[in-house]
N, C-alpha and C positions, 0 to 999 in steps of 0.2 A: 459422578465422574470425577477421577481425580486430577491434579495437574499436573499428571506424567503423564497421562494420555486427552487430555482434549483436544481440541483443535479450534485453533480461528481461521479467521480470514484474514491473514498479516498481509501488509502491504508496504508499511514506511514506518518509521517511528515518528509519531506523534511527538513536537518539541513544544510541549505546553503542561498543564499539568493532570492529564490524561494521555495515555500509553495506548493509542488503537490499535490491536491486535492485526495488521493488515494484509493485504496483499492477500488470493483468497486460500489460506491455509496454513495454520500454525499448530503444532504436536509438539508436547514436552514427552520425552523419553527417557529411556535409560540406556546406557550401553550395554551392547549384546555380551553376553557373557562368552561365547562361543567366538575368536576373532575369525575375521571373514580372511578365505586365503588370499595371500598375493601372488594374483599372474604375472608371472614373467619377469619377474624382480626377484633378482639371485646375490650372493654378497649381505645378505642382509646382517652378518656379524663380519665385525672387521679383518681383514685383510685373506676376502676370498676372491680374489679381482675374476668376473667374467662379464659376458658380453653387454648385459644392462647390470653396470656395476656401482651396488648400492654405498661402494667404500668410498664415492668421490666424495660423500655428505662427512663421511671420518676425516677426510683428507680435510676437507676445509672446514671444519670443527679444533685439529692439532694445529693448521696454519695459524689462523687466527690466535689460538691459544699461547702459542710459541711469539707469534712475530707482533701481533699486535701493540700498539705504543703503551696503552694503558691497560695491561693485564689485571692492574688487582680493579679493574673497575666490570669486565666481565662478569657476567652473569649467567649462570649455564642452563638458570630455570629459563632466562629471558632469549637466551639463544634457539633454546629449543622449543618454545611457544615461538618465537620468530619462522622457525623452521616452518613450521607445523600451519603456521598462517598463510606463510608463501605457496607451501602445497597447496590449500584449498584454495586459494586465490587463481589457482593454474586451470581451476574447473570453467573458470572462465562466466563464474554464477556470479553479480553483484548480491543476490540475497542469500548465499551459500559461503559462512564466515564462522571463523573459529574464534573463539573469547578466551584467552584468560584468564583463571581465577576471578581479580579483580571486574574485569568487562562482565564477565559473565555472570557475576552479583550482582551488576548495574542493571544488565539487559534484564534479568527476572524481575525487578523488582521494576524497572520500568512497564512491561509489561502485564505487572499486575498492581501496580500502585498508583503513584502520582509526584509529580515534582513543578519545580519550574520552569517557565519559557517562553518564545516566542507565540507560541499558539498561528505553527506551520508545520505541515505533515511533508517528510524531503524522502528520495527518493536516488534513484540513479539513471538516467539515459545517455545508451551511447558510451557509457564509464565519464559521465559528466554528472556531478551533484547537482538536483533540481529541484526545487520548490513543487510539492504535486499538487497543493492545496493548502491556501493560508485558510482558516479556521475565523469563521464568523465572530465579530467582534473581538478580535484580538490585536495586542502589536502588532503580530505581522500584516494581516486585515489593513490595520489602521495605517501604517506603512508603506503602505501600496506593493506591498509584493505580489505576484501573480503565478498561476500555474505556471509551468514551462520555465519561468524566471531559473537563470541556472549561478549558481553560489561556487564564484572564481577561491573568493579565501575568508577564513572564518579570523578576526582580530589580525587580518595583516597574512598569517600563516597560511600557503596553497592547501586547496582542497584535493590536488591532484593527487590519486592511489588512495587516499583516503576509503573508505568504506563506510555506508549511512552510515553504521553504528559508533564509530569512531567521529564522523561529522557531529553526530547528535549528540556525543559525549561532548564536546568543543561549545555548543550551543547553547545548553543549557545550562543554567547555576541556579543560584542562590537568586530568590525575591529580588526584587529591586536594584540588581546590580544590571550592566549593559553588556553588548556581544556587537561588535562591527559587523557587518557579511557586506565581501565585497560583488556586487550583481551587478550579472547583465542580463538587460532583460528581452524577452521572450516576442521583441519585433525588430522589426528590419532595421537598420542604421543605428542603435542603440547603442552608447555606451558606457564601458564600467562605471559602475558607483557606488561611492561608499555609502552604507542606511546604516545608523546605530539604533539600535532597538534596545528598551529595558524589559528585561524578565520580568516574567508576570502570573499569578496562580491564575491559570485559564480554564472557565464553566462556558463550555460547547453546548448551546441548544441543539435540539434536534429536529425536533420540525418547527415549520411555521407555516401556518394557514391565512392565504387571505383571497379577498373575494375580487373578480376581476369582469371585464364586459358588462356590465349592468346585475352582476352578481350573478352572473351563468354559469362563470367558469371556476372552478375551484384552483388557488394557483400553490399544488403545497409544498414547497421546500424542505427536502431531506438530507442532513448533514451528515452523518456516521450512524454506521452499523453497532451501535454500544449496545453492552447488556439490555441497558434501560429502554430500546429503542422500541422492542413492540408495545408494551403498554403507552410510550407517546404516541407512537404509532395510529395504538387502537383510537384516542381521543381525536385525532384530526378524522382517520375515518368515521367515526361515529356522529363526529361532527358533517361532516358533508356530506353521510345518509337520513342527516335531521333538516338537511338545510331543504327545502322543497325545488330554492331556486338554480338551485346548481344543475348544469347538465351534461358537462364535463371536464377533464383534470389536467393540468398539465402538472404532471410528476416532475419536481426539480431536481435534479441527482449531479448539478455542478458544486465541483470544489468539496465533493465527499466523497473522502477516501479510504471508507471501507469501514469494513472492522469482522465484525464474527459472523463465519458464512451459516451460521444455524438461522440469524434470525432476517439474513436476506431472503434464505427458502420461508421462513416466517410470516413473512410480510410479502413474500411473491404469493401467498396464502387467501390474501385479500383479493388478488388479481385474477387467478388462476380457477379452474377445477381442481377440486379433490384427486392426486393424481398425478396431474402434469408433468412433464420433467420440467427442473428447473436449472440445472447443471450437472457434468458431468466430471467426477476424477479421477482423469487419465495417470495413472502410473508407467505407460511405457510400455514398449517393447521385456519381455522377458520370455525365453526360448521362443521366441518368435510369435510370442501372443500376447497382445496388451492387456493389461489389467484394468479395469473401471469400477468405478463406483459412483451411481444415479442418485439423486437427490432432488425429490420431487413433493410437488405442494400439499401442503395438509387442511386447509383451511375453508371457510366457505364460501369464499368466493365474491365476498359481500358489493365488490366493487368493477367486477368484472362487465359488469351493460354499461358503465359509462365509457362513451369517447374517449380520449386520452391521446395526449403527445407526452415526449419525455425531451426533458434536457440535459445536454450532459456536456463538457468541457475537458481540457486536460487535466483538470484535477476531480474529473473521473474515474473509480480508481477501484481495485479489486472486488469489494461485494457489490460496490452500486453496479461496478459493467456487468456484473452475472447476472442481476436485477434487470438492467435495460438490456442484456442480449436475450433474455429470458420471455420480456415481453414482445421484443419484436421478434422473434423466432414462433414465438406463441400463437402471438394477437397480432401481428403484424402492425405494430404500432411503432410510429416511426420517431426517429431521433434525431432531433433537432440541436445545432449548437456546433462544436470542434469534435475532432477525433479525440476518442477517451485514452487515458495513462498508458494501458497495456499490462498491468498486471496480475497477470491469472496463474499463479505459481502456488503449492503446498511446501511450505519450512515443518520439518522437525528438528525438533532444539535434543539433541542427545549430550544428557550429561557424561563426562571422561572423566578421570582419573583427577586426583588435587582439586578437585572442584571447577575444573577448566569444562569446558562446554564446548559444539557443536552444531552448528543449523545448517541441515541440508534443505537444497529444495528436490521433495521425492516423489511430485507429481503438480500438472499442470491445471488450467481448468476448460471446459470445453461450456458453449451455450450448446442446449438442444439440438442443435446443427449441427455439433460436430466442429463448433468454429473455435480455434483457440485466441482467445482472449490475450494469451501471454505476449509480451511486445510490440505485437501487431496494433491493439486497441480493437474498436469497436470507430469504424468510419458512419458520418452522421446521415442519415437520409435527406436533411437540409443544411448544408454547410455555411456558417453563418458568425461573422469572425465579431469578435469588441473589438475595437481600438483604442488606443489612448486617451482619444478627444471623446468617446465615447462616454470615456470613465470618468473626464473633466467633466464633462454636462451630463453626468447622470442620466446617458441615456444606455439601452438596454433592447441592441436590435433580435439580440435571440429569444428572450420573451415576445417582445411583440413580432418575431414569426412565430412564434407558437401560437397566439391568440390570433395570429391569422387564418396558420394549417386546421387549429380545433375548429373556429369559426365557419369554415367552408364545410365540414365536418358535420355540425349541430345545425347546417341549414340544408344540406341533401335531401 
C-alpha cells in the first residue's frame, strides 16, 4: 500500500518527535483529474455579475491591489492561498485545512517522520486549542499539563483562528530551544499561566504492564496506536497469558490519543471473536443513502474470558475510543474515568497544484452501535474525576475505582 492511499487514524498532531497519525482516519490522495462541478456559483470569470456573484472575490483582489499602502509588498501566490484557506475554514471543520506549499512539506513529513517538541498531542474544542493528551514521560508530562488544558497563546502570540496545524508549527523547533504556552487549565476557578517548556526528541512507550491486588489484576497501560504497537502489544498479552495469577485486566486507554486504525481493529483482535465488528466508516448521506464501511476482528481472541474494566480520560482520543466503544458495545465492559476527546472523523490529505495540499474530513467513525464517536465522546459508565490535590499526593481515584469495579467482578 502506498502513501497516496493509506489511511490512519489521525487525530492531532503529536508535538514531540513522533507524528501520530490521529483522529480515526487519514488518506493521502491525489487530486481528481476530472474537477467536480460547481452548483450554483455563476460569475466565475470576471465581470459576469449575477445573483451568486463570484466577481466580488475580483472585486476585492483589484481593490487591494490598487488601494493598498504597500503594493510592492503584495503577494498574489500568498493572496490566493489566503483565499483558498478562508474558504475551507467556512466548512466549519477544525480538521478540514488547506496547506501551502510550504505547510504542506511540513505536515507530510510530520506525519511520517519525526522532529522536536513538547511531547503533547493538541487538538481543537469548541474552536479553542487544547492539550488532548501530554505523552508519558515528556516536557509536557513533566510540566503538568493536562488533557482539556486549553492553550490561550503560543510565545506571547493568541492562538485564536489559529488551526492545529499552524499551532504545531509555532510549538515545535529545534532540540533544546524553549516555546512559552500561555494555559489555562482544565478546572474550575483556574487561572492563566505562563509554563516555558524546552524541546525535546521525544521516545513514547507504549505499553506498560504491572501487577496489582495481590497480583490478580493485570493493570496494562496503553499509550498510542503506532506502527510498532501490536508486536508491544503482543508481549504484555503473552505476558498476562503466562502469568497463572492474573484474573483480570484493567485496560488503560487515558492520555492516548490514537494513531493507526488498522492496528486498533488489531489489537481489538485479542479481545474479540474472529469476526466482530469493531467499527464502522460512515461516509454520509449520498442520493439519499449512506455509505459504510465495517471493520471487524481478525484475531484469536486470546484475551476475551478475562473480566476487564477500561479507563479512559479526555485524552482519550480517536483509535483508543473506537477500541473502548468496541468493547463496551461488544462485551459490555464498562468505562470507567471522564468523558473521552470525541474524535472519530476520516482526513484525506489531497495533493493541489504547486505542491499546495488539502485534508478533508470525508467520513466519520461509528462504534458497533451505530454511536458516533465524533465530538460527542464516549461518556464513562463510572464517572470519576482527578483533581489537582489528587496529582500533588499522587493519588489516582480512577484506578482504584477500577480495582474496585474488577474486584466485585472476580468475586461473583
Amino acid at each position: 500500500m502506498t502513501d497516496k492511499n493509506k489511511k490512519y487514524t489521525y487525530l492531532a498532531i503529536v508535538v514531540a518527535i513522533i507524528a501520530t497519525a490521529f483522529g480515526a482516519g487519514f488518506v493521502f490522495g491525489a487530486v481528481e483529474k476530472l474537477p467536480r462541478p460547481i452548483q450554483g456559483i455563476i460569475n466565475q470569470k470576471f465581470g459576469q455579475p449575477e445573483k451568486f456573484d463570484f466577481g466580488i472575490f475580483w472585486d476585492a483582489w483589484n481593490e487591494l491591489h490598487n488601494k493598498y499602502v504597500d503594493k510592492n509588498k503584495l503577494s498574489d501566490a500568498d493572496l490566493l492561498y489566503g483565499a483558498i484557506s478562508g474558504m475551507v475554514k467556512g466548512a466549519g471543520d477544525p480538521y478540514t485545512v488547506f496547506f501551502p506549499p510550504a505547510e504542506s512539506k511540513s505536515f507530510k513529513q510530520d506525519v511520517g517522520g519525526s522532529f522536536g517538541g513538547i511531547g503533547a498531542e493538541i487538538g481543537k474544542k469548541k474552536d479553542v486549542l487544547v492539550i488532548i493528551a501530554p505523552l508519558e514521560d515528556t516536557p509536557a508530562k513533566r510540566a503538568g499539563l493536562a488533557a482539556g488544558d486549553k492553550i490561550l497563546k503560543i510565545n506571547g502570540a493568541t492562538t485564536e483562528n489559529l488551526s492545529v496545524e499552524e499551532a504545531v508549527s509555532k510549538i515545535r523547533g529545534e532540540t533544546g530551544t524553549k516555546v512559552t504556552l500561555t494555559i489555562l487549565k482544565n478546572i474550575d476557578g483556574a487561572k492563566m499561566k505562563d509554563i516555558t517548556l524546552e524541546r525535546a526528541v521525544i521516545k513514547v512507550p507504549i505499553t506498560k504492564l504491572e501487577a496489582l491486588k495481590d497480583n490478580s489484576m493485570a493493570h496494562l497501560s496503553f499509550y498510542s496506536f503506532t506502527a510498532t504497537a501490536p508486536f508491544e502489544f503482543q508481549q504484555s498479552a503473552v505476558s498476562i497469558l503466562s502469568t497463572t495469577g492474573y484474573k483480570g485486566i484493567i485496560l488503560d486507554l487515558r492520555n492516548n490519543p490514537g494513531g493507526y486504525l488498522e492496528v486498533a481493529v488489531d489489537i481489538a483482535g485479542w479481545f474479540f471473536n474472529t469476526g466482530d465488528l469493531v467499527a464502522i466508516e460512515d461516509f454520509g448521506s449520498d442520493n439519499g443513502q449512506n455509505k459504510t464501511t465495517e471493520f471487524r476482528a481478525g484475531g484469536l481472541g486470546a484475551l476475551k474470558n478475562y473480566p476487564m474494566v477500561v479507563l479512559v480520560n479526555q485524552g482519550t482520543a480517536s483509535a483508543a475510543e473506537i477500541l473502548a466503544g468496541a468493547l463496551r458495545d461488544n462485551r459490555g465492559i464498562k468505562l470507567i474515568g471522564e468523558k473521552t476527546f470525541g474524535k472519530g472523523s476520516v482526513q484525506e490529505l489531497i495533493t493541489l497544484k504547486n505542491d499546495s495540499s488539502i485534508k478533508v474530513t470525508v467520513a466519520k467513525w461509528l462504534t458497533p452501535k451505530k454511536y458516533s464517536i465524533s465530538e460527542s465522546g464516549l461518556e464513562p459508565d463510572y464517572n470519576v474525576a482527578i483533581t489537582e490535590d489528587d496529582i500533588v499526593k499522587g493519588k489516582d481515584p480512577q484506578l482504584d475505582k477500577a480495582v474496585e469495579v474488577l474486584g466485585k467482578m472476580l468475586n461473583q
